[in-house]
GUKOLVEX-438657 format. One record per residue (C-alpha): x, y, z. Coordinates in steps of 0.02 Angstrom, whole numbers, plus 32768, in hexadecimal, padded with zeros to 4 digits. Example, Ala and Ser with C-alpha at 12.3 -4.5 7.8 and 13.67 -1.06 7.14 Angstrom:
! GUKOLVEX-438657
82677F1F8186
82AC7FCB8165
END
This chain:
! GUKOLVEX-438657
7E807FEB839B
7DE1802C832E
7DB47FC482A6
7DCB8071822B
7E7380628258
7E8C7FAA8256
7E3B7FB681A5
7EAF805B8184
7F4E7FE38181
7F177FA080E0
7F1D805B8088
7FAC808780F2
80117FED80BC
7FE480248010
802480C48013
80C480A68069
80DB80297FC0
80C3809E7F57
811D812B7F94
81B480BA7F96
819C807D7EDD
81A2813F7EAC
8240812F7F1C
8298809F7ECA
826180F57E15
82D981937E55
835D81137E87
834380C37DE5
836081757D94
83F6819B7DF7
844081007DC6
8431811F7D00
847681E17D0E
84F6819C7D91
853A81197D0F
853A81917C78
85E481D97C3F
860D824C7BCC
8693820A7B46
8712825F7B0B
876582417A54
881C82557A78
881881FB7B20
8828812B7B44
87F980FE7BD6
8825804B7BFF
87A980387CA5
871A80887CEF
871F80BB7DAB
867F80DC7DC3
865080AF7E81
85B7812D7E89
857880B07E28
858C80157E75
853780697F10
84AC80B27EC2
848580037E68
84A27FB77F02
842980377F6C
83B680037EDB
83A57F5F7EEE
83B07F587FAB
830B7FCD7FA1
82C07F527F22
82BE7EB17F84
82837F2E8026
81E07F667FB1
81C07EA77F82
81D27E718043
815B7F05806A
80DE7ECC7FCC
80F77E19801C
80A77E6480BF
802C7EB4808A
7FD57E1F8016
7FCF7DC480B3
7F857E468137
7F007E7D8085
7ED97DAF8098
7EB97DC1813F
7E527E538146
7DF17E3380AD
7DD37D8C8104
7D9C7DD481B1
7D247E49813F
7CDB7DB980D0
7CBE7D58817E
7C4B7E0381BF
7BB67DBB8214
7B547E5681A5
7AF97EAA811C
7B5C7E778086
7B507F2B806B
7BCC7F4880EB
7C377EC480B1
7C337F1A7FF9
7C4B7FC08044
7CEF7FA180AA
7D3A7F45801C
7D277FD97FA2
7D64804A8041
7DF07FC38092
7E217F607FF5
7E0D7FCE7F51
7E32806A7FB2
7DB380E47F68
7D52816A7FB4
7CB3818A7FE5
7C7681C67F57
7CBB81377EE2
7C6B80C37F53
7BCC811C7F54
7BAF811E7EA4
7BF080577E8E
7B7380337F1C
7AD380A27EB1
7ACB81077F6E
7AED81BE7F9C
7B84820A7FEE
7B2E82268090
7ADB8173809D
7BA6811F805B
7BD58175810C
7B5A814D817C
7B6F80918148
7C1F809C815E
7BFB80D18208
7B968039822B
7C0C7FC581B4
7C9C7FF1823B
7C207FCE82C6
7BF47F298293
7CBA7EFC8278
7CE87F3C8311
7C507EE58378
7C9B7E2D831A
7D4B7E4C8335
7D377EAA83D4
7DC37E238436
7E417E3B83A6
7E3A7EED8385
7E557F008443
7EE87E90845B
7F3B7EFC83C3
7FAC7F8983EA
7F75803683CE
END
């Protein structure tokens, strides 16, 4: 495995999280217009049969404790990494760059202007900010599945 996409887990990971939080707000939704009823003044109605609901709620909450198992993961494998990166035998540039990149998730261009360095010179460190990770952790990255 390359250390880009070793490091790529972490923004993966982050995405998958929060593509299922949009998910759980539409369950969330469903569950409020799936619960509403419409009352009537000249009818009584002594119980509510409402078993859309109970699924729905259920689906809900099921999906909830899957998104805090999945933001359980991925505070330990961001520990990890951001450990592996704070360990780089390297320019502490390169340890500042691919935790903007890796950790904060924001582009080259962000990082560019955080780091006072041009577009052009962000990439080309990146470049040799991989090398150097991938030179350390050579053994691990190759005893990791593709």
């Amino acid at each position: 495995m390359t250390a880009k996409k070793y490091l790529n887990q972490l923004m993966l990971c982050r995405n998958i999280i929060n593509n299922d939080a949009r998910r759980l707000d539409e369950l969330r939704e469903m569950a409020i217009a799936t619960g509403s009823k419409e009352l009537k003044a000249d009818m009584v109605q002594t119980s509510v049969k409402n078993e859309g609901l109970e699924a729905t709620v259920g689906e809900y909450v099921d999906f909830e404790r899957k998104i805090i198992e999945e933001i359980k993961e991925y505070q330990r494998l961001k520990e990890k990494i951001l450990q592996e990166i704070y360990h780089l035998n390297s320019d502490v540039k390169y340890i500042e760059l691919l935790i903007y990149r890796y950790s904060v998730g924001q582009r080259f261009e962000e990082i560019a202007i955080n780091m006072g360095y041009s577009f052009d010179r962000v990439r080309h460190m990146h470049t040799e900010a991989l090398d150097a990770f991938e030179a350390q952790y050579k053994e691990m990255l190759e005893a990791m599945p593709c």
